[in-house]
Each structure stands twice: as structure tokens, then as C-alpha cells.
C-alpha positions, 0 to 999 in steps of 0.5 A: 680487779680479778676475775673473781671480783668480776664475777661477783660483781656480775652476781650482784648486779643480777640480784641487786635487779638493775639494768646496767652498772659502769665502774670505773678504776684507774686503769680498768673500766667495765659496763655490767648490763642486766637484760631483764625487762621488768613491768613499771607500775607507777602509783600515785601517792600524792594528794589530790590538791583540788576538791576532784576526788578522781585521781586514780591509783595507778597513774600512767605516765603521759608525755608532757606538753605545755597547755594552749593559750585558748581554753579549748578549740572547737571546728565544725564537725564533717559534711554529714553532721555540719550543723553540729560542733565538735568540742576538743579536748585543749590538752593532754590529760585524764578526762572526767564527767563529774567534779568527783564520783558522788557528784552528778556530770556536769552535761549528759545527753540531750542537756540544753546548755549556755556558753561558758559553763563548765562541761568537763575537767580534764586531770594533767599533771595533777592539775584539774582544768575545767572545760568550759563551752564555747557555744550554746545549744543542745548536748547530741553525744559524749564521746569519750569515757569518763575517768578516760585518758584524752590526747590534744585536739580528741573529740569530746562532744558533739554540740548542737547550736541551733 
């Protein structure tokens, strides 16, 4: 390659907006590298495979990790509330209240509810997961938004058993 092949290889990776080119001939190998950092937007065109209508335009790449065995991990929450449960999310994912937005949640405040019954759905990796409560008792505080990311063992809500 000559100089002006170079160069106008060097116009077009610039143009062409990628971030690094490697040619190799027999005898001449070159590294092209674009420094120009650009803003990734991912967009979720796939159907939702579920009935949970939630799933949001514009998806946030979320590392992937396989889920836990157990369907949630539940532990006692600090001295100062020690007779409240803390429920945790038992995976990574998107966090919703309701099965979709024109359906009422499944708990709110103050609601009285029964072991096994399904409190939450957490979205990951296009897959709806509903939470089900270990324990019964009395619904003291969500702590998370809906339509919110969750991260492995984050608090969701707080439980009283009595």
C-alpha cells in the first residue's frame, strides 16, 4: 500500500464511524483506530413472551448471572426493626409491582398477606419471575420503585409477621 491508499483508508474508517480496523496483507499489516466515543443506546425490539406488558423501550444492558436455586432469600432486618422481615430480590432484573400497567399491584402498604402468594415480578433477561412470599403477615414498606432495576440480594419489602 502507498501513502495515498493509506490515507484514504484512514478517511474512511473515520467516516465509515467505527472504532478500530486491522488490515493485513502479505507483507504490510496496519491498526486504524478511531477515538471517538459515541453514546450506545439499546432498544428492545423483541416481543414481550409473557402476558407482562411492562417491558420498556429502551433496555439497559444488565450483567448476566445465572439465577438462585431458592425462590427468594428472606433474613431479619436490623436490631431496630427486629421484629420485621426483610424480603430480597433473588435475582438481577427489572422490578414491577403489577403483572402489567392497567392491572392493580399485587401488595401495597398495610396489605394482610399469606405465604405463597405472589407479591412482585422481576423481568431478567426477558423472562417474567414472579416473587412469591416466604412468610405471612402484614405489608410495612415497599422499598423499591416499580419499573426500577434490582440488583441480587436488594431489599424490596419490609414484612411484618406478627
Amino acid at each position: 500500500m502507498n501513502k495515498k491508499e493509506i490515507e484514504e483508508l484512514i478517511k474512511f474508517v473515520s467516516k465509515a464511524g467505527v472504532s478500530e480496523v486491522h488490515l493485513e496483507l502479505q507483507d504490510f499489516k496496519i491498526t486504524i483506530k478511531n477515538e471517538i466515543k459515541r453514546e450506545q443506546v439499546f432498544v428492545n425490539t423483541s416481543p414481550v413472551q409473557q402476558q407482562y406488558s411492562h417491558a420498556p423501550a429502551i433496555a439497559q444492558p444488565a450483567p448476566v448471572t445465572p439465577a438462585p436455586a431458592a425462590p427468594q432469600v428472606v433474613e431479619a432486618a436490623p436490631a431496630a426493626d427486629s421484629k420485621f422481615i426483610t424480603v430480597h430480590s433473588p435475582m438481577i432484573g427489572t422490578f414491577y409491582r403489577s403483572s402489567s400497567p392497567d392491572k392493580p399491584n399485587f401488595v401495597s402498604v398495610g396489605d394482610e398477606i399469606k405465604q405463597g402468594k405472589v407479591i412482585c415480578v422481576i423481568e431478567a433477561m426477558k423472562l417474567f419471575n414472579e416473587i412469591e412470599c416466604e412468610y405471612s403477615g402484614k405489608i410495612v414498606k415497599v422499598l423499591v420503585d416499580n419499573a426500577s432495576p434490582v440488583e441480587y440480594d436488594q431489599p424490596l419489602f419490609i414484612i411484618d409477621p406478627s
